[in-house]
C-alpha positions as CSV (number, residue, x, y, z in Angstrom):
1,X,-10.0,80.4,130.2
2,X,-12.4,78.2,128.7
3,X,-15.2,80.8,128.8
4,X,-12.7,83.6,126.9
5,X,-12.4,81.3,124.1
6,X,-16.1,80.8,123.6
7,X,-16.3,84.7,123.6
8,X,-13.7,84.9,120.9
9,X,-15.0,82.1,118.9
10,X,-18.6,83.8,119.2
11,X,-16.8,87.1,118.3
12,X,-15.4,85.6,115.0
13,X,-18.0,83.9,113.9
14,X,-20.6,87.2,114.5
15,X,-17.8,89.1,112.0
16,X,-17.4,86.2,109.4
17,X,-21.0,86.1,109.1
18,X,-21.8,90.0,108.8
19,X,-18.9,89.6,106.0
20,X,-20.7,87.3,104.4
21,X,-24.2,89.2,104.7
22,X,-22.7,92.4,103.2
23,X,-20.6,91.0,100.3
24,X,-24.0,89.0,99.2
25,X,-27.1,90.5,100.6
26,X,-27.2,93.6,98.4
27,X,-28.9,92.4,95.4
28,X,-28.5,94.7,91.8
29,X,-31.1,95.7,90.2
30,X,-32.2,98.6,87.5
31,X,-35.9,99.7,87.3
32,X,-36.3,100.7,83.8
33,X,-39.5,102.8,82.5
34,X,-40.2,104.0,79.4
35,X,-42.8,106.5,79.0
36,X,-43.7,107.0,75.9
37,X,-45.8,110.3,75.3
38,X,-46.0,110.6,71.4
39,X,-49.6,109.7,69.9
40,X,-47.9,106.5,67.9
41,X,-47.2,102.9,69.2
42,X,-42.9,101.9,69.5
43,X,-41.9,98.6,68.2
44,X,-38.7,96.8,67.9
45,X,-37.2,98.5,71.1
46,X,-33.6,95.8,72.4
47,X,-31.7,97.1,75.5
48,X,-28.3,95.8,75.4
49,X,-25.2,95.2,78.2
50,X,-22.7,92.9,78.8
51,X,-24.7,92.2,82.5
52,X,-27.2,90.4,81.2
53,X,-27.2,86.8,79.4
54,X,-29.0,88.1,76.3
55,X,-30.7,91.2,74.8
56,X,-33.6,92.5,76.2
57,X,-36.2,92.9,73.6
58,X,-39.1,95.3,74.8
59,X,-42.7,94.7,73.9
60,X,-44.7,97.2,71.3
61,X,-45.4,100.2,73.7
62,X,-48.6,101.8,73.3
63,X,-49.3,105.4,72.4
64,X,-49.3,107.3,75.6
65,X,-48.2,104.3,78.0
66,X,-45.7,103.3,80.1
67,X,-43.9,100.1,80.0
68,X,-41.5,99.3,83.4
69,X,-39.4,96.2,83.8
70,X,-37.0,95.4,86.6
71,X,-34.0,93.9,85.4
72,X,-31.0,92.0,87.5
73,X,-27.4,91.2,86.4
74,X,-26.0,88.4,86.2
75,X,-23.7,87.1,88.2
76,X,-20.8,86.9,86.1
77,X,-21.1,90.8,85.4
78,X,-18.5,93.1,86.5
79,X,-18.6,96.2,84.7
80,X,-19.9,97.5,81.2
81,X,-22.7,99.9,80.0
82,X,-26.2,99.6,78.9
83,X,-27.8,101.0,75.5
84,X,-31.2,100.7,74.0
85,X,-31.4,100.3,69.9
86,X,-34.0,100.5,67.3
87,X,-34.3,100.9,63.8
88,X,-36.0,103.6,62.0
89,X,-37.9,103.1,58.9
90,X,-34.7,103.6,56.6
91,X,-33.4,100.7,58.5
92,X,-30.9,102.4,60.1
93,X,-30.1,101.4,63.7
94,X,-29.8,104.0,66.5
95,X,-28.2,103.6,69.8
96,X,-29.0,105.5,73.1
97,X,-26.8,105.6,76.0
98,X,-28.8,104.6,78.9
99,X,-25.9,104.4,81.6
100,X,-22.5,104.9,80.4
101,X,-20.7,103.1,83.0
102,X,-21.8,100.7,86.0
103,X,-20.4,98.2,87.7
104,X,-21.7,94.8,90.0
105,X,-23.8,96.1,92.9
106,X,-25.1,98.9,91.2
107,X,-29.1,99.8,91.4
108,X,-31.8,102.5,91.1
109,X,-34.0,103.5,88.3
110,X,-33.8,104.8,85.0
111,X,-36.6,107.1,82.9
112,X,-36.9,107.3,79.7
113,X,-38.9,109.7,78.0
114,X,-40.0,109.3,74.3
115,X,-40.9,112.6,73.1
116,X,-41.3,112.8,69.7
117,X,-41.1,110.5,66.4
118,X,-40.2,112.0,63.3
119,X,-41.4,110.9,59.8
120,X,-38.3,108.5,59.4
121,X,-38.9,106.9,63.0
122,X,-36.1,108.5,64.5
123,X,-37.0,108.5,68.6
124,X,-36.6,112.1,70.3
125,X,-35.6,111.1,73.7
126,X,-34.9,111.9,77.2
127,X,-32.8,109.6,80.1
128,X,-32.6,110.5,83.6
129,X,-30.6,108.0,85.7
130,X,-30.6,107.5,89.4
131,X,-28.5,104.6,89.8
132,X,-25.2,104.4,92.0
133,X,-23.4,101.5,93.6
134,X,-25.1,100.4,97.4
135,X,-23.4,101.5,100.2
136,X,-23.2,97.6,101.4
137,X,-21.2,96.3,98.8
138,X,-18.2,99.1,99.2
139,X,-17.2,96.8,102.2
């Protein structure tokens, strides 16, 4: 009898553990890159959600560069969305939707493409998302 309980006590603790591992192991994060193809520098780029403790204000990108940041939720987050604003040289602020909805445990990448500036400053853009919740964390 006594070695049956040390089974089921191995048993348990083997499941309590893997519970543990896949309610924290998976850790959020978005990849962010901004490529901006126009032949003039961007300045005064903020990205914006409810998941992170404060705005994220994004260096002056180069003509023709790329600028890539990895950036991690916090802990408190549950659910929101994520924009990116600037203003243009009417100082008028623009907002583009960079995921409309995610929630905790959700990662992958987002692109952003900076096509074109007009004469006002007004951004031509393109997003592509790849992010979706990890498998691990539906458990």
């Amino acid at each position: 009898m006594t070695k049956n309980k040390f089974i089921y006590i191995i048993i348990i603790t083997v499941f309590l553990i893997s519970v543990y591992l896949i309610h924290n192991f998976p850790q959020s994060d978005i990849k962010i890159t901004i490529n901006n193809i126009t032949s003039k520098q961007i300045n005064g780029l903020k990205i914006k959600s409810n998941a992170f403790n404060n705005d994220i204000k994004i260096k002056n990108i180069a003509e023709r560069s790329k600028y890539t940041m990895n950036l991690i939720p916090s802990k408190k987050f549950d659910e929101g969305n994520m924009t990116m604003h600037y203003f243009d040289k009417n100082g008028n602020e623009h907002k583009i939707y960079l995921l409309g909805y995610f929630e905790k445990s959700y990662s992958g990448n987002i692109d952003v493409t900076v096509n074109s500036i007009d004469t006002n400053g007004i951004l031509s853009v393109n997003v592509e998302n790849n992010v979706s919740m990890s498998p691990l964390s539906r458990f």
